[in-house]
N, C-alpha and C positions, 0 to 999 in steps of 0.2 A: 621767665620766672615771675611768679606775683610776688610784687613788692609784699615784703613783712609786714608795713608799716599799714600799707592800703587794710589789709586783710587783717588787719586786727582793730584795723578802726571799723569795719565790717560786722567784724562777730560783736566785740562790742556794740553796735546798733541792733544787731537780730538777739544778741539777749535781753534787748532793754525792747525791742518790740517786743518780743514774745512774752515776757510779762506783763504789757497790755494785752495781748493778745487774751490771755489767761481770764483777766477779768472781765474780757466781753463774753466769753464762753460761759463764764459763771453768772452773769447778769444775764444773758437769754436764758439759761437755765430757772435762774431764780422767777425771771418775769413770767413763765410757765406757758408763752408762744415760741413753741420751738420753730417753726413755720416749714414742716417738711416737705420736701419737695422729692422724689423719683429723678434718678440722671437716666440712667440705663436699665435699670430692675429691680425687684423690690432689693437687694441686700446691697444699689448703689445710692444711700443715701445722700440728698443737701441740705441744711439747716441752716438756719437764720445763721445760728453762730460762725458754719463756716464760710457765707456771704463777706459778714462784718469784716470778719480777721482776714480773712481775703485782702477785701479793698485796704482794711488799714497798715498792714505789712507791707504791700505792695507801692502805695500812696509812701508811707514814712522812709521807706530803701529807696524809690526811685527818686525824690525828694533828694535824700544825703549822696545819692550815690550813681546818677543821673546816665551815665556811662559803662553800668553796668546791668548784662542780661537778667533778670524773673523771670524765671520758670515754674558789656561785655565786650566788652570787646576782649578782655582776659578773665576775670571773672565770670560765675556763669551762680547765679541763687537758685534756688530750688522750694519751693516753699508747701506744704501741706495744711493749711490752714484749720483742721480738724481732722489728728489724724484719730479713727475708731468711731466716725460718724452713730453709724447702726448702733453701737454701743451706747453713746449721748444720745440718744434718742430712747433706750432702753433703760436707760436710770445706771449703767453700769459705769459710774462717772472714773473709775480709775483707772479704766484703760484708754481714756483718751489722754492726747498730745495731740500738743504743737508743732511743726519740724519746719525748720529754717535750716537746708544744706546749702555748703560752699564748696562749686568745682572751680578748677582748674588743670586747663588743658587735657578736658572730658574726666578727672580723678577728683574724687571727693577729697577734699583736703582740712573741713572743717563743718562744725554742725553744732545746733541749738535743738535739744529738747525740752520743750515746757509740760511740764503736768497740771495741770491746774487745780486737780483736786488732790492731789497725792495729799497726803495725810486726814482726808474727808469724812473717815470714818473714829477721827480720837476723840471726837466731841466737840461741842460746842464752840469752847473756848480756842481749838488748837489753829492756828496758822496753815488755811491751805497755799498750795502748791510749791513746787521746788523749779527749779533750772537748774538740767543736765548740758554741758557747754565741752566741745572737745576740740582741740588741735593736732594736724599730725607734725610729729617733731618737739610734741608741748608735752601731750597728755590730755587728759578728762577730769571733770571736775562735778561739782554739784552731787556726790555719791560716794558711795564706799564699793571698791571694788573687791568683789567677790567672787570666788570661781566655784564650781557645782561641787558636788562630794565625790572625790574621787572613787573612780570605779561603777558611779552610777548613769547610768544611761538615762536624762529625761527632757522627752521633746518636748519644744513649745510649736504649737500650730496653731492654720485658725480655728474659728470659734465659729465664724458666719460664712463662710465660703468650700467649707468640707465638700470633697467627691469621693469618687471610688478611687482613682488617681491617689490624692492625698493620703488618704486611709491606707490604701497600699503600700505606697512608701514608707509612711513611719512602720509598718509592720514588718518589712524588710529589717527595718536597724535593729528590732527586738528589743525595744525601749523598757526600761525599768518602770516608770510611768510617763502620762501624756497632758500637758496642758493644756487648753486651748483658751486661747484671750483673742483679745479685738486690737487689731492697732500694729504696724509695721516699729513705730517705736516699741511700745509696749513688749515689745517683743524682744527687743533689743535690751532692754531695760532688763528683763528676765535673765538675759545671758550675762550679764554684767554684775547684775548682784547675785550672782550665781544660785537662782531659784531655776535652771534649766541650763542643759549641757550642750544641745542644738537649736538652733529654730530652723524648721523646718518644712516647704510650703510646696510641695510639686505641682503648680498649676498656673498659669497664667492669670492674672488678678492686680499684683502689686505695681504701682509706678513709679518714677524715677522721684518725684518728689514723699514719697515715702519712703525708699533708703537711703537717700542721699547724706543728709543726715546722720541717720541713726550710724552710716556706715562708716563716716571720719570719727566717731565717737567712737568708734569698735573697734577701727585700725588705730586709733591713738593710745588702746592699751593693748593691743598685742593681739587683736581677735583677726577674723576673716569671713568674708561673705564676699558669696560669687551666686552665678544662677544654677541649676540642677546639675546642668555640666562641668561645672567648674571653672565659668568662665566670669572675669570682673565686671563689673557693669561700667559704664560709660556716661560720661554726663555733658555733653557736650551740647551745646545748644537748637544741636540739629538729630541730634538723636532721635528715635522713638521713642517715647512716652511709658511703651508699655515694656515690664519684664515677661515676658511671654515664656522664656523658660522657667520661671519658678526663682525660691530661694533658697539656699543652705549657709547658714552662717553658725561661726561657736567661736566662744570666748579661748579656747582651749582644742587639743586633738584634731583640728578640720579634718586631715587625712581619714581618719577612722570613719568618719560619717558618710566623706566623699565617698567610700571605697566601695560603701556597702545601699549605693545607691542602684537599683536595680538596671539596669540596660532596657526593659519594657517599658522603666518609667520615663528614662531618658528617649527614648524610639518615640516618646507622645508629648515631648516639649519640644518646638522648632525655636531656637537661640535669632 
């Protein structure tokens, strides 16, 4: 069992990084060299910003907490340093975040999301970014929790990584409408303030430092997310990296979503 004590002196460090974090992403931003770089293809972007935050998360946890695995010996962090690259690189500054997740014993148990521009667009004067901070056994914080309009069906998906796959699937649920944003938090955020009833992703793409995160936030108010099949994700230090089966998470209903996941679509995601 991870001590309580460890792991709240934990999350307290990953929220106080990730609001440094926030302000290097808004300082690359403002200095106007984003310095892009290509990992894997055009829609895997790296930016100066997510170098910086990188090395300083990384640097400031391993520092306090020396003993413990970035991605341990019972802790395991998980860190996404920019999560909605492509996005930051786009101008579409409010779908990126931060994520700083915490497993234990392969289970997300705890997570930080930073916005850095959330409130970017009230002008001038307003106070950007917020921090979203959740515990399971605690709750979540930083937010007003909201669940979608009852009876209406609306997916979020992505924005930058759409296939025929994907397209597929949300057409199966018979969605009342469809969103599409940048960013595995972003997304999670959406299900939370109940601006969307699923998120919903059938493809290979997302990795373990992109839900990790968002996903203690989501089970710490009653939500659920698993891969296309409906299985948990894992965060163990030895794990794979990559969700290869896709995602399905909702604040509300999982059943409903899970049910009416096609068999074709699942037949083209290997777990």
């Amino acid at each position: 069992m991870a001590s309580p004590a460890l792991l709240m002196r934990v999350v307290a460090s990953a929220y106080s990084v990730a609001e440094k974090a926030a302000t290097i992403v808004r300082n690359v931003m403002a200095a106007g060299d984003l310095g892009i770089v290509e990992k894997t293809g055009a829609n895997d972007l790296q930016t100066k910003a997510d170098r910086l935050v990188q090395m300083s998360i990384c640097a400031s946890l391993a520092r306090k907490f020396p003993k413990v695995t970035i991605i341990g010996e019972e802790l395991v962090i998980w860190v996404d340093p920019l999560d909605g690259t492509k996005e930051y690189t786009e101008g579409l500054l409010d779908h990126v975040t931060v994520l700083i997740g915490i497993a234990y014993g392969g289970k997300a148990i705890a997570g930080v999301i930073n916005q850095p521009y959330y409130n970017y667009e009230a002008g001038a004067d307003a106070v950007l970014g917020r921090t979203i901070w959740g515990v399971l056994g605690m709750g979540a914080f930083g937010f007003q929790l909201t669940e979608a309009p009852a009876g209406k069906h609306i997916i979020v998906t992505t924005r930058s990584h759409s296939s025929t796959l994907v397209n597929d699937c949300i057409s199966a649920l018979n969605p009342d409408s469809v969103i599409r944003v940048g960013g595995a938090g972003n997304k999670i955020i959406q299900l939370i303030e109940g601006k969307a009833s699923a998120y919903v992703f059938a493809s290979p793409g997302c990795k373990k430092w992109d839900t990790c995160a968002p996903e203690a936030i989501l089970h710490a108010v009653g939500g659920k997310i698993t891969d296309i099949h409906g299985n948990a994700f894992q965060y163990n230090k030895e794990v794979k990296h990559m969700n290869s089966a896709g995602v399905l998470a909702t604040l509300r209903n999982y059943d409903y979503y899970a049910s009416r996941i096609p068999n074709t679509v699942k037949q083209s995601l290997v777990p």
